[in-house]
C-alpha positions in Angstrom: -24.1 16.7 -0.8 -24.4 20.5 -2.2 -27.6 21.7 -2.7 -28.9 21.6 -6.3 -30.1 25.3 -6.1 -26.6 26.6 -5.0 -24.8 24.9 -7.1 -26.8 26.1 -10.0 -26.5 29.3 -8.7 -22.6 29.1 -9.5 -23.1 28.1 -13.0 -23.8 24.3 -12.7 -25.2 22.1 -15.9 -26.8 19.4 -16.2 -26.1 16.8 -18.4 -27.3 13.3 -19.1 -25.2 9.9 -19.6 -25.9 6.7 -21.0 -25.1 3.4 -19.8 -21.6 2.6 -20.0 -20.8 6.2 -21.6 -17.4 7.8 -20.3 -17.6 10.9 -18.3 -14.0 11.9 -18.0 -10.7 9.4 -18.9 -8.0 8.6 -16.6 -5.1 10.5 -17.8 -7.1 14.0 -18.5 -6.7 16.8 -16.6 -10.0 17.6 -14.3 -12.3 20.6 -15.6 -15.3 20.0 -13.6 -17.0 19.2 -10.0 -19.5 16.2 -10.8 -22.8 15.5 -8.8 -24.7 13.0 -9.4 -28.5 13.8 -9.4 -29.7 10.5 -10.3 -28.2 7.3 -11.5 -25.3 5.6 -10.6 -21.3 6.2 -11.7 -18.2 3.8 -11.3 -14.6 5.1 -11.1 -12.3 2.0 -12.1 -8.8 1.2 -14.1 -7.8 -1.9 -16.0 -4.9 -3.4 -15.4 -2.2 -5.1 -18.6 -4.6 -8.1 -18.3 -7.8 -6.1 -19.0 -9.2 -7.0 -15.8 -11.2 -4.4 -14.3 -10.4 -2.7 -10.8 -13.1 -0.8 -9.6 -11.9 2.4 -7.3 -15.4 3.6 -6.1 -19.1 3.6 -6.9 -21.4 6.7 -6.7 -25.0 7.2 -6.4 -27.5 10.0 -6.4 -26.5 13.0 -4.3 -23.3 11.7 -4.3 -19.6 13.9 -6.0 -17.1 11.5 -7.7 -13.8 13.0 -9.1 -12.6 15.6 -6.6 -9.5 14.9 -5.6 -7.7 15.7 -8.8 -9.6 19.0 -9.0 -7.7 20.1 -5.9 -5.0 19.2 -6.8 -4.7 19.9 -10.1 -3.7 16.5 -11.1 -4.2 13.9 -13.9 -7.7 11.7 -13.5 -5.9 8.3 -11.9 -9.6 6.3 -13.4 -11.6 6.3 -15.7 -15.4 7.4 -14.8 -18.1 5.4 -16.8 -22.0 5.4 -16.4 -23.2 2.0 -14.4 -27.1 3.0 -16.2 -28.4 5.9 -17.4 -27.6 9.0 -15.4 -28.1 12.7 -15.0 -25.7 15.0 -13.3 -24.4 18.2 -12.2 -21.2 20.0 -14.1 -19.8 23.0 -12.5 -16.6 24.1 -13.6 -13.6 24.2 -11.7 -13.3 27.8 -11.0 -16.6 28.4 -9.8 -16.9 25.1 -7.8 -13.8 26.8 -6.1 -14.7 30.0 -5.9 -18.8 28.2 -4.1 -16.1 26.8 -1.5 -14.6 29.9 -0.6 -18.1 31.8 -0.2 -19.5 29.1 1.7 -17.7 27.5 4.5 -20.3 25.0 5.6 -20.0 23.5 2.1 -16.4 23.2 2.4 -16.5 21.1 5.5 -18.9 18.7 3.9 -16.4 18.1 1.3 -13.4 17.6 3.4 -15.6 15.2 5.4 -16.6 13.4 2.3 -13.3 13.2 1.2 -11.7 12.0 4.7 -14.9 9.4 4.6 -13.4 8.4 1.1 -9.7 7.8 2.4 -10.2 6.1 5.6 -12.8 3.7 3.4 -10.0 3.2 1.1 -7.4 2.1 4.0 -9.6 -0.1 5.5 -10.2 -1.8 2.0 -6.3 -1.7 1.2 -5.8 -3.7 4.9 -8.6 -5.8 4.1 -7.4 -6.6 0.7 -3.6 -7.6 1.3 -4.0 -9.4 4.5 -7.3 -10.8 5.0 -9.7 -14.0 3.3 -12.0 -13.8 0.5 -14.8 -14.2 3.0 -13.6 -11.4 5.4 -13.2 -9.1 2.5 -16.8 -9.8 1.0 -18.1 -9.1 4.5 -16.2 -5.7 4.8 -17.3 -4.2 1.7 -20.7 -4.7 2.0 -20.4 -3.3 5.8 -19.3 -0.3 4.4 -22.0 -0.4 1.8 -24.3 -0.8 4.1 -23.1 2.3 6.3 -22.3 4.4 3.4 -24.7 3.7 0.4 -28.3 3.5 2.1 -28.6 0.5 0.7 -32.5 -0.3 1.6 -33.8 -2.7 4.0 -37.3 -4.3 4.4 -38.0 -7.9 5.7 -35.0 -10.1 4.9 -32.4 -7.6 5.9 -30.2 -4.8 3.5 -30.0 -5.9 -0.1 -26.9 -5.7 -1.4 -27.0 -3.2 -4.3 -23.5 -4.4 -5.7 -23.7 -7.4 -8.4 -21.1 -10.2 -8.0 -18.8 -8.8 -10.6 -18.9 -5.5 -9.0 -17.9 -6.9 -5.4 -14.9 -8.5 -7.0 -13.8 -5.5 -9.1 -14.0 -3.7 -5.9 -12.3 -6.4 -3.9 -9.4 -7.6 -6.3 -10.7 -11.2 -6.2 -12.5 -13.3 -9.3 -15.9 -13.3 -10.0 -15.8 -17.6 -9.2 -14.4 -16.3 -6.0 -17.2 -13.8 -4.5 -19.7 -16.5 -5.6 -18.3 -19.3 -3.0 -17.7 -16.7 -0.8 -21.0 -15.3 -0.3 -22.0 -19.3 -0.3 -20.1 -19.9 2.0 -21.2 -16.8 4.3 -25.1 -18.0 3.4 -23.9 -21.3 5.3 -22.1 -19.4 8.5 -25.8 -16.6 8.4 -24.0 -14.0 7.5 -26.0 -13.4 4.5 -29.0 -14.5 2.8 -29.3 -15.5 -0.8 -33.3 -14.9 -1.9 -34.1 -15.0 -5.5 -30.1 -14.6 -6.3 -30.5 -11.0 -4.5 -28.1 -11.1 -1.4 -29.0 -9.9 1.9 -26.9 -8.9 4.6 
């Protein structure tokens, strides 16, 4: 995303997380531009149930949080270490005042964050009109397309785990498993080991 160096340059810190440690909590006001330097970061709400919802996932090289930094708005998620993870803290002020003194950088953002909402209206089409199995399918499209997930000799493996494609889907853990069976059966995807392949 930004370059390490130049983001330093502004004032940028880094700081380590452990699993499941909170970064920022939905309701605070935003303080800081995050980047993720290694490690991976979920943004998600629960709902009155306690069920999870998960909004996004984040990995190396990838910013998480942005939107509310604009616009000076409430955190609408809670952000939360998936493992141990090291990232980049500017401050709000200078993360602003990088923008402003480098144009380039500022198109990579609002092309990251345009990426971000069209994924988002895709997955809210997907969600209220299509099938379990349709949605399964879409998701890890997109993760394919967006989150290098690697491939070597039985196709892309599927970085997300079961509970993760349902918190990102809205549909139950019991669900995404006879989906993805159900996709093994049609070749869609390949099960080896309990790793999925696309």
């Amino acid at each position: 995303m930004i370059a390490t160096e130049l983001l330093e340059k502004y004032g940028a810190l880094k700081k380590s997380f452990e699993k499941n440690e909170i970064i920022f909590e939905e309701g605070n006001l935003p303080t800081h531009y995050y980047q993720i330097i290694s490690g991976e970061i979920k943004m998600s709400n629960y709902n009155d149930d306690g069920r999870e919802f998960i909004q996004g996932i984040f990995y190396k090289d990838q910013s998480f949080g942005e939107p509310p930094l604009f616009l000076n708005q409430k955190y609408p998620a809670n952000s939360i270490a998936v493992e141990g993870s090291e990232i980049l803290l500017l401050p709000k002020s200078s993360f602003l005042k990088l923008l402003e003194e480098n144009p380039a950088v500022s198109i990579k953002i609002i092309e990251n964050l345009a990426q971000r909402l069209y994924y988002k209206s895709i997955m809210a089409a997907e969600i209220s009109t299509h099938e379990p199995e349709h949605r399964v399918l879409k998701l890890i499209d997109h993760g394919i397309a967006y989150f290098n997930f690697k491939k070597d000799k039985n196709g892309y493996l599927i970085n997300f785990t079961r509970q993760q494609i349902g918190d990102l889907t809205g549909l139950r853990v019991e669900t995404i498993i006879r989906a993805i069976k159900a996709l093994e059966k049609k070749g869609e995807l390949k099960i080896i080991n309990r790793k999925v392949y696309r």
